[in-house]
C-alpha positions as CSV (number, residue, x, y, z in Angstrom):
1,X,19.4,54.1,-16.3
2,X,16.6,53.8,-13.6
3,X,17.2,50.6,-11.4
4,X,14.3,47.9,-11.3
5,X,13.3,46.9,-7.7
6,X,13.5,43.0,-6.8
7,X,11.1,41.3,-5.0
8,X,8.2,38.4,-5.0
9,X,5.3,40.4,-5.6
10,X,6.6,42.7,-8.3
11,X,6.9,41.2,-12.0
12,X,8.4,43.0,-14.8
13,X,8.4,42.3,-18.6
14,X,12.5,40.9,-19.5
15,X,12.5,40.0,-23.4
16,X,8.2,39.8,-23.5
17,X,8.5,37.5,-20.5
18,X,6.8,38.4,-17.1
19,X,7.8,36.7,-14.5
20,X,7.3,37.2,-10.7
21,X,10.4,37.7,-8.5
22,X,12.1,35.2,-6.4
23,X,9.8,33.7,-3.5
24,X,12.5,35.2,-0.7
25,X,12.7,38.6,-0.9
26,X,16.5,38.1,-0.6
27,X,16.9,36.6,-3.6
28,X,18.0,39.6,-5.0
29,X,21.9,40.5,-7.5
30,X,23.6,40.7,-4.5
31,X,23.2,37.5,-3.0
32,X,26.5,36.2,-4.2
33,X,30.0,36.0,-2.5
34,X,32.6,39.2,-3.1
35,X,34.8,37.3,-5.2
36,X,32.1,37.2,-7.8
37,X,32.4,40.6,-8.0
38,X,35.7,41.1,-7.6
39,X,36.2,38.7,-10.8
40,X,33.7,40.7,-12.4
41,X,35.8,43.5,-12.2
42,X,38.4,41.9,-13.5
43,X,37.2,40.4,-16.2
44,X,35.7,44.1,-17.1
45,X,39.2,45.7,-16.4
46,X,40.6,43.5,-19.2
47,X,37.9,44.1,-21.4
48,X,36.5,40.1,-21.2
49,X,33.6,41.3,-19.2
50,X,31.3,40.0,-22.8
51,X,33.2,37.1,-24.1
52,X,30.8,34.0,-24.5
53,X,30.8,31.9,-22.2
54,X,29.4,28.4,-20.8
55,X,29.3,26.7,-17.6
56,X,27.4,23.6,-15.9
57,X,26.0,23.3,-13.0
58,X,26.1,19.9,-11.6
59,X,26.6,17.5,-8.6
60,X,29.4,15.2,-7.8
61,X,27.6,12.5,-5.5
62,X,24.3,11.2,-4.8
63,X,23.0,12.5,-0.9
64,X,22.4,9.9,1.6
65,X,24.0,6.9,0.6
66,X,21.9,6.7,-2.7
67,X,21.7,6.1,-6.4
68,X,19.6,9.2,-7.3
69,X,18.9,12.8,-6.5
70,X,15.7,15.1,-7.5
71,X,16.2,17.8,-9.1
72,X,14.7,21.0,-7.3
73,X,15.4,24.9,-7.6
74,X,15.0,25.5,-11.1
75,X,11.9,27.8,-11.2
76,X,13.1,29.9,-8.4
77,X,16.8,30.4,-10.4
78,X,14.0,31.5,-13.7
79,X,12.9,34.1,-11.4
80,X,16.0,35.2,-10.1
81,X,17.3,36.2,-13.5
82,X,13.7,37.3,-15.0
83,X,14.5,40.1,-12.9
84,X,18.4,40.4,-12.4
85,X,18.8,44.3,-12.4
86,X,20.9,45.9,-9.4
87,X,19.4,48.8,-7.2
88,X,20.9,52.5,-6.8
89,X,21.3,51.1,-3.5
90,X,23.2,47.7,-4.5
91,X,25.7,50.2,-6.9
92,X,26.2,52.7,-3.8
93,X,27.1,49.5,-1.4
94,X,29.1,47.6,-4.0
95,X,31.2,51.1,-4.1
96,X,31.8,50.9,-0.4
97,X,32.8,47.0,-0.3
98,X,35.1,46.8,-3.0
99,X,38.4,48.8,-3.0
100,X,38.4,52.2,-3.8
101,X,40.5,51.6,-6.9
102,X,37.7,50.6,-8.7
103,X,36.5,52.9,-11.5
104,X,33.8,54.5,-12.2
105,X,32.9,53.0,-15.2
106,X,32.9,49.3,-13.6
107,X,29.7,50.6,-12.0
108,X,27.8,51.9,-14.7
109,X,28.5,48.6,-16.4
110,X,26.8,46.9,-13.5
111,X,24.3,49.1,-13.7
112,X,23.4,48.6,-17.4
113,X,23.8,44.6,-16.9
114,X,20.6,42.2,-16.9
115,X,20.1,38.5,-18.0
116,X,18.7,39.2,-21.5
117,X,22.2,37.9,-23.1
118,X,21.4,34.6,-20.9
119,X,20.7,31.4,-22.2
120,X,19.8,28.6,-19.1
121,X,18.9,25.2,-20.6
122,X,17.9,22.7,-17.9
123,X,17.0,19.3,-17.1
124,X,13.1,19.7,-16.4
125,X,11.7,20.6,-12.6
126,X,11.4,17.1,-10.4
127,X,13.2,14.7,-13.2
128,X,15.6,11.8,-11.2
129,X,18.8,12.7,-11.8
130,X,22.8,11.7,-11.6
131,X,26.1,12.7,-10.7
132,X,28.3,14.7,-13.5
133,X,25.4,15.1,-15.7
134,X,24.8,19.4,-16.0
135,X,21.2,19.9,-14.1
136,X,21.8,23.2,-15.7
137,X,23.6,24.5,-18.9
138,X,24.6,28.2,-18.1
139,X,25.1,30.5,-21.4
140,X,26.0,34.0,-21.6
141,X,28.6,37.1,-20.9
142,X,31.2,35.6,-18.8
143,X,30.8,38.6,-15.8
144,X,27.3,37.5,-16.0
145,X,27.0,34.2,-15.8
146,X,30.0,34.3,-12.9
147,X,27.3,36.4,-11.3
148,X,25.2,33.8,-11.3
149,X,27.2,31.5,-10.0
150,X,26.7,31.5,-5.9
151,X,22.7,32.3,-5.9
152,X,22.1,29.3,-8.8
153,X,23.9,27.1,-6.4
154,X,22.6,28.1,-3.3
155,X,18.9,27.8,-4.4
156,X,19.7,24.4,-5.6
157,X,21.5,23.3,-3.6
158,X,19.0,22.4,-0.3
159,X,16.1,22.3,-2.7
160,X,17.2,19.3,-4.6
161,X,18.6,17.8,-1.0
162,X,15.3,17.9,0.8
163,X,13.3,16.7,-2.4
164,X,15.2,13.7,-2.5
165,X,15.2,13.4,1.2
166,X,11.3,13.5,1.2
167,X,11.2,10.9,-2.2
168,X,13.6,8.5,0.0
169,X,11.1,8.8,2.7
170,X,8.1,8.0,0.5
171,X,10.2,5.1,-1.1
172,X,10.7,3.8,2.4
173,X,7.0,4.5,3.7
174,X,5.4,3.0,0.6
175,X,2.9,4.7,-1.9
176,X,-0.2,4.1,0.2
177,X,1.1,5.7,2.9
178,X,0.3,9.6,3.8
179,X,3.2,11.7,4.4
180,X,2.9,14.6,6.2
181,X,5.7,17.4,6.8
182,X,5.7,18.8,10.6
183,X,9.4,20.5,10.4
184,X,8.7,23.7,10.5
185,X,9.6,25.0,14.1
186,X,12.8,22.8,13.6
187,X,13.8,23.9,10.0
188,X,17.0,26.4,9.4
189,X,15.0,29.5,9.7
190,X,12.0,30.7,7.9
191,X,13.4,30.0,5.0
192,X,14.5,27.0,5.2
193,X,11.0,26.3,6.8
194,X,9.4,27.0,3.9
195,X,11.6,25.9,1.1
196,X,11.4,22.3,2.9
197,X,7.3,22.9,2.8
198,X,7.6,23.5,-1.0
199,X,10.3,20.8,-2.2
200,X,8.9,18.1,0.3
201,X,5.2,18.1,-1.3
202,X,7.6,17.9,-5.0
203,X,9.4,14.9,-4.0
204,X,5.7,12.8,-2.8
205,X,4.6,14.3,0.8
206,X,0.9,14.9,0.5
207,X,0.7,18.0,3.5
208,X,2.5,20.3,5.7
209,X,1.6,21.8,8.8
210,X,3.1,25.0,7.8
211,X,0.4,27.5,7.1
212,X,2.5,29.8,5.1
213,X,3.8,27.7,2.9
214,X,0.1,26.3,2.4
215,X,-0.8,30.1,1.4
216,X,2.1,30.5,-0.9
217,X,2.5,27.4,-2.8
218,X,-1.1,25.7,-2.5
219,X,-0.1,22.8,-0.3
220,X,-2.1,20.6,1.8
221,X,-2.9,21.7,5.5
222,X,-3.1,19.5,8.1
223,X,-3.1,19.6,11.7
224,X,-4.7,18.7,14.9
225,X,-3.6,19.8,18.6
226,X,-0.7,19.2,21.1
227,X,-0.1,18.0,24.5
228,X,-0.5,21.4,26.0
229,X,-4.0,21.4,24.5
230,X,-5.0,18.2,26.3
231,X,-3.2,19.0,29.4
232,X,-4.9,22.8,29.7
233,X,-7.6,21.0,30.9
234,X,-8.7,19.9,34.1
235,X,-12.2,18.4,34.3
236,X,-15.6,18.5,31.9
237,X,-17.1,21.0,34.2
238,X,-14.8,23.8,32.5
239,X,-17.0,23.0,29.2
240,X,-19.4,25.4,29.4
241,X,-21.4,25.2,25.7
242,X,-22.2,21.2,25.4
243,X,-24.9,21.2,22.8
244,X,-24.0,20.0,19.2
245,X,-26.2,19.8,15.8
246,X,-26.2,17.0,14.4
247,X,-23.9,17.0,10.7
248,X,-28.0,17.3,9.0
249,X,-28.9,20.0,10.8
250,X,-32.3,18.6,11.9
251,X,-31.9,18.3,15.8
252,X,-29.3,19.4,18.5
253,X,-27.7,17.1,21.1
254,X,-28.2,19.1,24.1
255,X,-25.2,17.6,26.2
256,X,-22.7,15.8,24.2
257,X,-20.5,15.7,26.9
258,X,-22.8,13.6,28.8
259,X,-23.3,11.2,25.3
260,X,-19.6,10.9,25.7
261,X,-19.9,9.8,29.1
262,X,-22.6,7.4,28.5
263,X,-20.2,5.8,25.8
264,X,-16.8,5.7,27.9
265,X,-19.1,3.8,30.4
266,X,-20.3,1.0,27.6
267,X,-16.8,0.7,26.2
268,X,-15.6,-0.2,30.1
269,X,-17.8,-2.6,30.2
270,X,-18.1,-4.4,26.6
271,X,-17.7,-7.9,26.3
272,X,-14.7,-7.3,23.9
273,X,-13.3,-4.5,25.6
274,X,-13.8,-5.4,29.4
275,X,-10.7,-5.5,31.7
276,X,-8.1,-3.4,29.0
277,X,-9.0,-0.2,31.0
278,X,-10.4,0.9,33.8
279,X,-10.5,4.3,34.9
280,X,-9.2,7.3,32.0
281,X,-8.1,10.5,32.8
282,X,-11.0,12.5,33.0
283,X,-8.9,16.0,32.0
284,X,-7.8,14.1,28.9
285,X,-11.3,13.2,27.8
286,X,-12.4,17.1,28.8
287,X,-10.1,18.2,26.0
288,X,-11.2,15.8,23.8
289,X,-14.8,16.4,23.9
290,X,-14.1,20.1,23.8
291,X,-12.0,19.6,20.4
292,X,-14.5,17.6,18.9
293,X,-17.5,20.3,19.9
294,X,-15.0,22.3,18.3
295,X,-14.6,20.6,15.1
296,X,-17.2,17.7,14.9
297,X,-16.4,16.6,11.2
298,X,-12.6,16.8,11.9
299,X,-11.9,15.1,14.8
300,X,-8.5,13.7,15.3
301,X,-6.7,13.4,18.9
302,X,-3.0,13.5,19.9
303,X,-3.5,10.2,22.8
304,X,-0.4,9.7,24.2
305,X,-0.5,13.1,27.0
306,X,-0.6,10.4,29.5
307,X,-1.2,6.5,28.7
308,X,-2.4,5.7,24.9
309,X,-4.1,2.4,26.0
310,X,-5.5,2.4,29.2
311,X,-6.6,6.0,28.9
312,X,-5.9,8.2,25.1
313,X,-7.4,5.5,22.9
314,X,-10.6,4.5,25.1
315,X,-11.1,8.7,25.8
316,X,-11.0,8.9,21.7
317,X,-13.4,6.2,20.8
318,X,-15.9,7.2,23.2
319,X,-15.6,10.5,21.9
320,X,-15.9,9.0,18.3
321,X,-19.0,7.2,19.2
322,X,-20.7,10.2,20.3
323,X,-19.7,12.0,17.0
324,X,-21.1,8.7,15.2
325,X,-24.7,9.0,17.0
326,X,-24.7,12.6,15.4
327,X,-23.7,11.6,11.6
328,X,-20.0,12.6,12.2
329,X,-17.1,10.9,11.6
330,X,-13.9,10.9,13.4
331,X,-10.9,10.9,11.4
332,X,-8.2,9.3,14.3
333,X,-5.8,9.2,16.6
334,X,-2.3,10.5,16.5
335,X,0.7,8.5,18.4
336,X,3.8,10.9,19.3
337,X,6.0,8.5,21.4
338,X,6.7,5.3,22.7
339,X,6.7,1.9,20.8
340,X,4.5,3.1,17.7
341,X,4.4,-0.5,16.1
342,X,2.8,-2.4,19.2
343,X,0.7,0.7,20.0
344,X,-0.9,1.4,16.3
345,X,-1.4,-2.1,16.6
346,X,-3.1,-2.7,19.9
347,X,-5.1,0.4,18.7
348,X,-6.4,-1.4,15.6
349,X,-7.5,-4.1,17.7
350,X,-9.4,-1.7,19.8
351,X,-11.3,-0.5,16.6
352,X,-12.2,-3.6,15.1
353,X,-14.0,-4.7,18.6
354,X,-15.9,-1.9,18.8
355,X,-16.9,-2.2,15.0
356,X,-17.5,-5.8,15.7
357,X,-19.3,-5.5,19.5
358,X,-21.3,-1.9,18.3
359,X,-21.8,-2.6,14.8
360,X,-20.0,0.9,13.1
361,X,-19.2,0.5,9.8
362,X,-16.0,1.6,9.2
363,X,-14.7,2.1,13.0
364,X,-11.6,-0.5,12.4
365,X,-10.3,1.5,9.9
366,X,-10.2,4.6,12.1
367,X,-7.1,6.7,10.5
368,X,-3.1,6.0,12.9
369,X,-1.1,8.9,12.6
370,X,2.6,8.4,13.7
371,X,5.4,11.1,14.6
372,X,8.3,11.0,16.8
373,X,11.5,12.2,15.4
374,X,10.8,9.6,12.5
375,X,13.1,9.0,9.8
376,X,13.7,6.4,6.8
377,X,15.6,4.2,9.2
378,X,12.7,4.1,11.9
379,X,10.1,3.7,9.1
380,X,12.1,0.9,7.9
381,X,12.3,-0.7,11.2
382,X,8.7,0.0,11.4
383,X,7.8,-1.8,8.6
384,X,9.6,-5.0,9.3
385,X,8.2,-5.0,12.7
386,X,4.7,-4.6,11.3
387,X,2.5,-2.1,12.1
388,X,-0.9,-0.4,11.7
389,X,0.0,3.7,11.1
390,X,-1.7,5.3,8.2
391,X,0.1,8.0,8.2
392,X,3.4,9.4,9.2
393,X,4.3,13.2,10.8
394,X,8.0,14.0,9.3
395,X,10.2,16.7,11.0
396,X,13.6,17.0,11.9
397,X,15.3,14.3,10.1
398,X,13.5,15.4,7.0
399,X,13.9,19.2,6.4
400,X,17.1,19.4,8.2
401,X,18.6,16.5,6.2
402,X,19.9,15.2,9.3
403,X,22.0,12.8,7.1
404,X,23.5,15.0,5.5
405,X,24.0,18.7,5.4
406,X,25.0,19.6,1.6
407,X,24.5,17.9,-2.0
408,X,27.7,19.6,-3.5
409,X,26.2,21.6,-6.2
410,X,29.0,22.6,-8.5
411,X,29.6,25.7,-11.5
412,X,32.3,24.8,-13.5
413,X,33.4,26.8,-16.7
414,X,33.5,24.4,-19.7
415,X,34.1,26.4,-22.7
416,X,34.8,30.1,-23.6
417,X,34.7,32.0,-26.8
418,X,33.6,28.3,-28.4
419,X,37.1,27.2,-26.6
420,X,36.6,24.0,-24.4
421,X,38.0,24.6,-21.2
422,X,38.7,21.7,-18.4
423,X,39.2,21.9,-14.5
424,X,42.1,18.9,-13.7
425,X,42.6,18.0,-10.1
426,X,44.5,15.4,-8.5
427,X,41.3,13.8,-7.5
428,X,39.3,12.2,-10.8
429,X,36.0,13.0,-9.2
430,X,36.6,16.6,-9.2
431,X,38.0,16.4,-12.8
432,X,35.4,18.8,-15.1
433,X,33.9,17.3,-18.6
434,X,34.6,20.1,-21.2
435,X,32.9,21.9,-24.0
436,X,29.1,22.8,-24.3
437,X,27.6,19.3,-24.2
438,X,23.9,17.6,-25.2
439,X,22.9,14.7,-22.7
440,X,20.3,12.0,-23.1
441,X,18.7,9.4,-21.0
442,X,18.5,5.9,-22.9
443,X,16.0,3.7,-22.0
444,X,15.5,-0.2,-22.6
445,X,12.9,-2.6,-23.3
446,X,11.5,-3.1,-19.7
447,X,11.0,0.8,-20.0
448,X,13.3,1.6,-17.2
449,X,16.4,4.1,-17.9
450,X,19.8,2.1,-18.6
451,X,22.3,5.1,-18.7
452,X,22.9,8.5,-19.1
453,X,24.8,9.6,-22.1
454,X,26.7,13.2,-22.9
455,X,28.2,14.0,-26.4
456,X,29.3,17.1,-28.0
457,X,27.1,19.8,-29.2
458,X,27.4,18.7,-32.8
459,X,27.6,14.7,-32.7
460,X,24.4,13.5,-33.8
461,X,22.1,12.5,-31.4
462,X,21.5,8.5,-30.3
463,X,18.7,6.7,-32.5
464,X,16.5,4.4,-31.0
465,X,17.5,1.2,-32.1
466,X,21.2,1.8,-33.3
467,X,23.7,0.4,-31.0
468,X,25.7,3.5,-29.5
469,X,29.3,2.5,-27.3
470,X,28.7,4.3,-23.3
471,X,32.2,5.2,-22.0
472,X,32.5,6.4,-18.4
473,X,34.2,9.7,-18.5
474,X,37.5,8.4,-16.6
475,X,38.1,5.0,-16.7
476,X,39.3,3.8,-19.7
477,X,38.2,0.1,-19.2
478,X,34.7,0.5,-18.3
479,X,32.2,0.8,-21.1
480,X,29.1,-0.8,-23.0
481,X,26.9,-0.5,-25.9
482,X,23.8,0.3,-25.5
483,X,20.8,-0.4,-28.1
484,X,18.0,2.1,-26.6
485,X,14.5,1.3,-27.1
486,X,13.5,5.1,-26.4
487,X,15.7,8.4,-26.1
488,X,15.0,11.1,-24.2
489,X,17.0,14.3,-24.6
490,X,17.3,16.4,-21.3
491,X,18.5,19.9,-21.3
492,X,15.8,22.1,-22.7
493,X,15.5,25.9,-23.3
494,X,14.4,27.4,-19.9
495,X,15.5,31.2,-20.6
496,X,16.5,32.1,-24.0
497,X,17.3,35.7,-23.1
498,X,17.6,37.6,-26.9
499,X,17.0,34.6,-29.2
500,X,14.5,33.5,-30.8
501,X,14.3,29.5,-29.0
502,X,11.4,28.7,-27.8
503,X,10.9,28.6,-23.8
504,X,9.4,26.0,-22.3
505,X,7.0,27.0,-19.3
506,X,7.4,26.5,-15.8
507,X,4.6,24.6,-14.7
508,X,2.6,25.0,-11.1
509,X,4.3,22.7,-8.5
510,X,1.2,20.4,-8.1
511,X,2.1,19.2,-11.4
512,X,6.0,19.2,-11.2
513,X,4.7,16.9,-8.0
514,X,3.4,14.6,-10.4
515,X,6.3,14.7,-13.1
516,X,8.9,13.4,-9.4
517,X,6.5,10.4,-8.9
518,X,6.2,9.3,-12.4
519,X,10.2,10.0,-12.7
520,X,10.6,8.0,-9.5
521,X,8.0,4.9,-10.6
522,X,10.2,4.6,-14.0
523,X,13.4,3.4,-12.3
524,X,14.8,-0.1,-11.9
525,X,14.1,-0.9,-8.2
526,X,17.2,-1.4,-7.3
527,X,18.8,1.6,-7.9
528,X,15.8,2.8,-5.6
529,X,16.4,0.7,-2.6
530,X,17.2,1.6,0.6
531,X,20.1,-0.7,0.9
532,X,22.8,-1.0,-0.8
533,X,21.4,0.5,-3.8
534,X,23.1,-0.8,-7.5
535,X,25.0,3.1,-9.2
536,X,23.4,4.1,-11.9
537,X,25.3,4.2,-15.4
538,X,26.6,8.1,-16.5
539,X,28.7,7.7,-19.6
540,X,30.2,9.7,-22.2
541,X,30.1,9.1,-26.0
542,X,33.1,7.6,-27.7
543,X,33.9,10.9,-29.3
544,X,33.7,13.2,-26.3
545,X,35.5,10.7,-24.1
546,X,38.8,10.8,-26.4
547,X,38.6,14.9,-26.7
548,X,38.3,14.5,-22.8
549,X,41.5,13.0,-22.5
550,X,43.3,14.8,-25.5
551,X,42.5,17.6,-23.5
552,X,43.9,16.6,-20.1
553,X,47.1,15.5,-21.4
554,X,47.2,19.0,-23.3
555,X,46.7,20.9,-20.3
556,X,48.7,18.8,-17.6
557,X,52.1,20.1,-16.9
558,X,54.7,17.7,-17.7
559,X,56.4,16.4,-14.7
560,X,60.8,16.4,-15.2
561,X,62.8,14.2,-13.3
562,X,66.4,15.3,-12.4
C-alpha cells in the first residue's frame, strides 16, 4: 500500500474530507513516545489491536492560580489525523527502534492503519473550560487511539496554556486596552514562537510582532523600531533626502528636518511647556525624523534610548508637529523601561499642553505604548497606580508561561469493548471518571454558567426548567440541584471517521477569537478575577456518581489484616 506524505501544504481526501496537514511539519505519526508503540505491538500481538475503544482527554487543574482554562489545539489534532498515514520511511525506522523480535506482520498493519475508524468529539475551539470535564472524547481501534495519545496531548497541551495566559492578561489589562504579543525572540523555539502568535490573538491579543505568524494565520502586524535604531545615529547631517509630500500629494516640504527644528525650538520655549526641558539629544531626534520621512502616516517612536522626558517625548512631539503641518498623523510613543505609570502620565500631560497651547485636535490623545517584561501582576500594579498606556507589548511572561510551565493534559482509557474501565490512585484527584460520558454546561437566570454536568451516554439529557441533583464526582457530601434556565451540550462530532454523523467545521481563527471573548464575557466575575478567584462547580449526575463508586469498590483490592 503506497504511503501518504505528511506535511502543511499537502491535503488529501480521508472519508470525502480534505484537510490540510498539521501547521509544523513535524506533526507527523511518529511524533509520539516508544511506548506507544511498543503497546501497539502488544495489543496487535494479542490480537486486541481492533477492540473499541474510548478515552478522554482532559485536565486536572486550572494554570496560574485560576478558575478557568481556554481551550486551544483542537484544529491542529483535526489535521493531525486528516492525514495520519506512516511513511516507507517511518515503517523502515520503527524496524530499527523497536526489538528485532518484532514480526513482520506488526508492520504491515501499521502500514495499512489511518484514522478513518476514528471518532473525536470535542468541546468547541476557544470555549472556557474546567478541570475533569473531557476537552476531547477519543473513539476508535484501541492501537489507534493509543497512537494518538502523546501528539493530542502535546498539541494541547501549551496551546490551551498560553490561550488562557493571554485571556488572563486581557482580563487584567481591561477590554479597552490593546494587547500586543512581542515574544517571539524569547519563545521556546520557532515553534513555540509561533504557536504563542496563534493561541495569543484566540485568547483576546489584538497583534504580534511576529511576521510569520502574521503570514500564516492572518494576524495583526505591528511594530516600530528599537534602541539600536535611535542610537545608529549620530547627528541630522547624516539625513541626506529631507524633502516630504505632504499626505495630499499637492506640494512637497523641501526640508522637514529643518520644520522639525523650527518646532523643537517652539515647544522649548511654550508658555506651557517652558523649563521641562532644555536641550534633547540631537542623535535621538536624527533618528526620529529619519523614521518618520520613512513612514510619515505611521509614526510611532521607542523614547526611552536616553531620557523619555527631558529628551524622547519633546524629540517625538516636535517630530509629530512637523508630520501635523503636512496632513499626517503620528500614532505615539512607546515606553520600554523605567516607572511606566508616572512616565505615561507626565507624557499625557505633555500632549494636552501642546493641544491646548498649539491648538491640534486630537494631540492629547496621542497613542502610550508600554513593554518591559510586563506581566498580569505588573499590569495590575499598573492599574491601581493609575496610568495613561494605551497599549501594552507582552513577551516573556506571556508565551513562556512564566507561571507556569505545563497545564497537565491527561488521556485516560474509560471504557473498552462498551466495558467501563476506571484508573484508582491513592490520590482522588488522579482518580479517572468511567464509561463514555455526555457533558453539559447549565446555565441560570442571570445567564452566567452555574455548573458543569457529566452523565452516562444513555441518561437523558437535563431539561431546562426541571430540577436535576449535581454531585461532585468524589465527595459524597457535596452536591446541589440545579434548575437550568438554558442547557448547552458540549462534546460535538469533530471527526466522524466511517459514519455517517455529521462534522461540524473548523472555523478560521479570527472567528474562534470571537467565540473566547464571548465565552469569557458569559462568566460570573468572580470566577474571573485575578484574586482569589471563587472554583467553578464540575459535577456528576446522580446516576453516574453511584456507578462511579460501585466501580471503585469493585476494582479496589481488599486490604486483610493479620
Amino acid at each position: 500500500m503506497a504511503a501518504v506524505s505528511n506535511g502543511p501544504k499537502k491535503e488529501r481526501k480521508c472519508e470525502g474530507h480534505n484537510i490540510a496537514g498539521p501547521t509544523n511539519p513535524m506533526v507527523t505519526p511518529l511524533l509520539t513516545d516508544l511506548y506507544q508503540f511498543t503497546m501497539a505491538y502488544a495489543y496487535w500481538k494479542a490480537g486486541k489491536h481492533n477492540e473499541r475503544a474510548v478515552f478522554d482527554l482532559y485536565f486536572r487543574k486550572n494554570p496560574f492560580g485560576g478558575e478557568y482554562t481556554i481551550f486551544a489545539g483542537l484544529e491542529e489534532c483535526i489535521k493531525l489525523i486528516a492525514n495520519f498515514k506512516f511513511r516507507e520511511d517511518d515503517i523502515a525506522f520503527l524496524r530499527q527502534s523497536l526489538p528485532s523480535s518484532c514480526e513482520d506482520g506488526f508492520f504491515e498493519y501499521l502500514r495499512s492503519i489511518d484514522c478513518s475508524d476514528v471518532e473525536i468529539y470535542s468541546i468547541s475551539e476557544g470555549s472556557v473550560v474546567f478541570p475533569k470535564v473531557p476537552l476531547m472524547r477519543v473513539e476508535g481501534p484501541v492501537a489507534v487511539a493509543q497512537l494518538l495519545e502523546t501528539p493530542f496531548v502535546n498539541l494541547i497541551n501549551y496551546a490551551s496554556l498560553v490561550t488562557t495566559n493571554a485571556a488572563r492578561h486581557r482580563f487584567v489589562a481591561g477590554k479597552e486596552k490593546l494587547l500586543l504579543e512581542f515574544g517571539l525572540r524569547r519563545a521556546q523555539g520557532p515553534d513555540g514562537g509561533i504557536g504563542a502568535s496563534k493561541y495569543c490573538y484566540m485568547g483576546g491579543f489584538d497583534a504580534t510582532s511576529n511576521v510569520a505568524a502574521g503570514k500564516i494565520f492572518g494576524i495583526p502586524l505591528r511594530g516600530t523600531h528599537s534602541h539600536a535604531f535611535v542610537s545608529s545615529f549620530m547627528s541630522t547631517d547624516e539625513i541626506v533626502e529631507k524633502s516630504l509630500h505632504r499626505s495630499d500629494g499637492s506640494s512637497v516640504c523641501d526640508d522637514f528636518v529643518s520644520l522639525v527644528q523650527a518646532w523643537l525650538n517652539k515647544l522649548k520655549w511654550s508658555n506651557l511647556l517652558g523649563g521641562i526641558f532644555g536641550e534633547t539629544n540631537q542623535s535621538e531626534l536624527a533618528a526620529f525624523t529619519s523614521y518618520a520621512l520613512a513612514f510619515p502616516g505611521s509614526f510611532l517612536a521607542l523614547v526611552d534610548t536616553y531620557d523619555v522626558i527631558r529628551s524622547g517625548v519633546p524629540n517625538f512631539c516636535a517630530v509629530a508637529l512637523a508630520l501635523n503641518d503636512l496632513g499626517y498623523k503620528a500614532i505615539g510613543i512607546r515606553l520600554d523601561s523605567g516607572d511606566l505609570a508616572y512616565q505615561s502620565c507626565e507624557a499625557r500631560k505633555f500632549f494636552c499642553a501642546i493641544e491646548k497651547e498649539f491648538g491640534v485636535p486630537g494631540f492629547g490623545k496621542m497613542s502610550i505604548t508600554a513593554s518591559n517584561d510586563l506581566n498580569e501582576e505588573t499590569l495590575d500594579a499598573l492599574n491601581k497606580q493609575g496610568h495613561e498606556v494605551d497599549a501594552f507589548g507582552i513577551g516573556t511572561h506571556l508565551v513562556t508561561c512564566y507561571a507556569q510551565a505545563a497545564l497537565g493534559v491527561v488521556f485516560k482509557l474509560v471504557e473498552i469493548n462498551n466495558q467501563p474501565r476506571i484508573k484508582l490512585s491513592e490520590d482522588v484527584t488522579k482518580v479517572s471518571i468511567p464509561c463514555k460520558k455526555r457533558c453539559y454546561r447549565l446555565y441560570g437566570k442571570e445567564g452566567y454558567p452555574l455548573v458543569d454536568i457529566m452523565t452516562g451516554e444513555n441518561e437523558p439529557p437535563p431539561k431546562v426548567g426541571e430540577r436535576i441533583l449535581c454531585r461532585h464526582p468524589f465527595s459524597e457530601s457535596k452536591r446541589a440541584y440545579v434548575v437550568p434556565q438554558r442547557v448547552e451540550e458540549l462534546l460535538k462530532c469533530y471527526w466522524p471517521g466511517s459514519s455517517d454523523k455529521t462534522r461540524e467545521v473548523l472555523p478560521p481563527l479570527k472567528q474562534i477569537r470571537e467565540r473566547c471573548i464571548e465565552h469569557l464575557s458569559q462568566m460570573r466575575p468572580d470566577h474571573m478575577r485575578w484574586l482569589n478567584p471563587t472554583p467553578y462547580k464540575v459535577s456528576v449526575s446522580a446516576k453516574l456518581y453511584d456507578f462511579i463508586h460501585f466501580l471503585w469498590l469493585n476494582e479496589a483490592p481488599v486490604g486483610e489484616l493479620q
